[in-house]
C-alpha positions as CSV (number, residue, x, y, z in Angstrom):
1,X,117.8,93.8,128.5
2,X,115.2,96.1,127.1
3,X,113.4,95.0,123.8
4,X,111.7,96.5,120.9
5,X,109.0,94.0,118.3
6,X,109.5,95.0,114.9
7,X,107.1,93.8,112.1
8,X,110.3,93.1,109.5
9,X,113.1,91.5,112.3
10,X,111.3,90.4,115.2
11,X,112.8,90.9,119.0
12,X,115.1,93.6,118.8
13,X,118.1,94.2,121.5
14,X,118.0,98.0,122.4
15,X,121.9,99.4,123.2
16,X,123.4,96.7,123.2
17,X,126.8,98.6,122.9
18,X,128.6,96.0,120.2
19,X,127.9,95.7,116.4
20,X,124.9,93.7,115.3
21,X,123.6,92.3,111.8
22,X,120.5,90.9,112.4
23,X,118.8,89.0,108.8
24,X,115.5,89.2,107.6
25,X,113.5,87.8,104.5
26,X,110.8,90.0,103.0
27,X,108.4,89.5,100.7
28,X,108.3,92.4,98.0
29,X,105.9,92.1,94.9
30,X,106.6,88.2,94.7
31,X,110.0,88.1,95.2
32,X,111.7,87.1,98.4
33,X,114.4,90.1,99.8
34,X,116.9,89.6,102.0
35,X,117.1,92.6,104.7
36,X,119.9,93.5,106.8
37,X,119.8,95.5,109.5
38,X,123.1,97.0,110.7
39,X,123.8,98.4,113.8
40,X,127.1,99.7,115.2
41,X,128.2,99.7,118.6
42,X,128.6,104.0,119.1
43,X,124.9,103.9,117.1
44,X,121.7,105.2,119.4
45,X,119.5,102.5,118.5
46,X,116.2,103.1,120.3
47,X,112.6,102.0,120.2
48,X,111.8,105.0,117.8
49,X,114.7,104.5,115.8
50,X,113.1,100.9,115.4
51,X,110.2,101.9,114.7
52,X,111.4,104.7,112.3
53,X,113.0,101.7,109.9
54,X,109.6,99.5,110.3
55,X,108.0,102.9,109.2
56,X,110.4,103.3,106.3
57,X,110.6,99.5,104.8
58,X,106.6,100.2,104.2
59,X,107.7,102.9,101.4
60,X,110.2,100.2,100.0
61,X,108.3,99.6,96.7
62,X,108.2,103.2,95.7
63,X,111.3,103.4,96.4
64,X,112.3,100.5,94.1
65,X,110.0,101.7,91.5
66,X,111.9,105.1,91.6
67,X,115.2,103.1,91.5
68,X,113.8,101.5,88.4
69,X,113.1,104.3,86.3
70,X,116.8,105.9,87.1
71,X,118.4,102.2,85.7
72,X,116.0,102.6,83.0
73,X,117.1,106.2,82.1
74,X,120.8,105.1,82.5
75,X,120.4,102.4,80.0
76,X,119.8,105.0,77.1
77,X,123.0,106.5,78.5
78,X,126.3,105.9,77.4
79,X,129.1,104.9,79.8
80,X,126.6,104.4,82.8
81,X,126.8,101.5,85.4
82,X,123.5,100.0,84.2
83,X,124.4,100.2,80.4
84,X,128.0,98.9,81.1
85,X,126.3,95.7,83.5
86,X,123.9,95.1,80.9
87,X,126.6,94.5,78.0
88,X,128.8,92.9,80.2
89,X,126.3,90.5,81.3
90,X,124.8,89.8,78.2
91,X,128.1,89.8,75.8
92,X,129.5,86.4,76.7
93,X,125.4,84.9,77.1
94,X,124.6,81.2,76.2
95,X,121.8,80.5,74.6
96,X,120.1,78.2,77.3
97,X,120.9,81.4,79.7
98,X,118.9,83.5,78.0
99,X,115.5,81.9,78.3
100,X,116.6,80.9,82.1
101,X,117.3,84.5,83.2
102,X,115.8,86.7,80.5
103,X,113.0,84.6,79.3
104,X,113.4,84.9,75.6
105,X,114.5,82.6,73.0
106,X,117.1,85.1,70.6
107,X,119.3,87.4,71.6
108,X,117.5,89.8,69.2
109,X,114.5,90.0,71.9
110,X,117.0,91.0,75.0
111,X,116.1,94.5,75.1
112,X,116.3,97.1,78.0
113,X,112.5,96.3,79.0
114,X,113.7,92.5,79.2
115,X,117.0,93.2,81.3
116,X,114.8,95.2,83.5
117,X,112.2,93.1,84.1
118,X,114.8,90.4,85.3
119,X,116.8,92.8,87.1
120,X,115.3,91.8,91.0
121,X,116.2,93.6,94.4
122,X,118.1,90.7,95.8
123,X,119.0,92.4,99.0
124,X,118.8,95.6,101.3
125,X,121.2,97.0,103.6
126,X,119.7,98.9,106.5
127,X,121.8,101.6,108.4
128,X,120.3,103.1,110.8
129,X,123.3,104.8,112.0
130,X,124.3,106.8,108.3
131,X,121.4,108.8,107.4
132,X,123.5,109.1,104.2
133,X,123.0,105.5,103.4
134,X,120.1,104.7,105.2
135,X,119.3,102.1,102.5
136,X,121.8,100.3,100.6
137,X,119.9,98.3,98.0
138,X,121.3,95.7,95.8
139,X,120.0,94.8,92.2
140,X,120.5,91.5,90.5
141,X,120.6,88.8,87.6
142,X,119.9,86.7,90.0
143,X,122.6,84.7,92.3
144,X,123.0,81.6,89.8
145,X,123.8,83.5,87.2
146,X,126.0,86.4,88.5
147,X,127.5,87.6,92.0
148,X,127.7,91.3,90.9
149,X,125.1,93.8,91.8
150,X,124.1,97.4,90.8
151,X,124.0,99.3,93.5
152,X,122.0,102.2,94.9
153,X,121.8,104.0,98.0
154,X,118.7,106.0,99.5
155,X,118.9,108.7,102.7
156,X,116.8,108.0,105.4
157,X,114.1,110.3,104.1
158,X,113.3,108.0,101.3
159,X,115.7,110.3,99.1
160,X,117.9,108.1,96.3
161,X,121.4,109.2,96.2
162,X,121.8,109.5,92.3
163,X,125.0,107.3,91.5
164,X,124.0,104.2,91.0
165,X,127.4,101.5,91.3
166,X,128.6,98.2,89.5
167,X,130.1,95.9,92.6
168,X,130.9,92.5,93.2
């Protein structure tokens, strides 16, 4: 069988010719990420398609911080995904949730800088074989408290598509 390393999933399995998922953890500005990589059996996985995703997972935080700013601009929106996540989330709050996933003590103090701050990338999808959705990244209250996400996808330039979804 011939092999790639990768710095992110270890020993790779090069065409292979049946579907793989093959799970990482990643460490991303203190928070541990689950990655995901997903290869289909009609993909052509090769050693430079493995090392084009290696290359591309180093450009994940500005990525995320890009990400960021468009859930922060669609919280001043009306009718967005973020906005309708955040009031969904935080309509039907106890009290002791608020200081265990927000960190404050009142409701009065859960603004959008709060819900952003404890909005984490739980999780990225990697797809190698959809340039589309290269990246399929999955934002979070955090598993305990919630099992929906927001959800945005990037191309696998780096580009971030500009819908951003509410899933479960």
């Amino acid at each position: 069988m011939n092999r790639v390393a990768s710095q992110h999933f270890g020993e790779i399995e090069l065409n292979h010719g049946r579907d793989h998922n093959i799970a990482a953890k990643h460490e991303l500005g203190g928070q541990l990420l689950e990655l995901d990589l997903n290869i289909n059996a009609h993909d052509h996985f090769d050693e430079a398609a493995m090392h084009k995703v290696d290359y591309r997972l180093r450009f994940l935080p500005e990525l995320v911080d890009e990400v960021r700013q468009m859930i922060a601009d669609e919280l001043e929106q009306e009718g967005t995904s973020p906005q309708e996540y955040l009031h969904f989330h935080c309509s039907a709050l106890k009290d002791e949730q608020l200081q265990k996933v927000f960190g404050v003590e009142e409701r009065s103090q859960l603004t959008n800088d709060v819900f952003l701050k404890a909005l984490k990338l739980g999780h990225v999808g990697i797809f190698p074989g959809q340039p589309e959705r290269y990246f399929v990244m999955d934002f979070t209250l955090g598993s305990h408290f919630t099992d929906e996400v927001l959800v945005v996808a990037a191309d696998e330039d780096g580009v971030v598509d500009d819908e951003i979804l509410w899933e479960s």
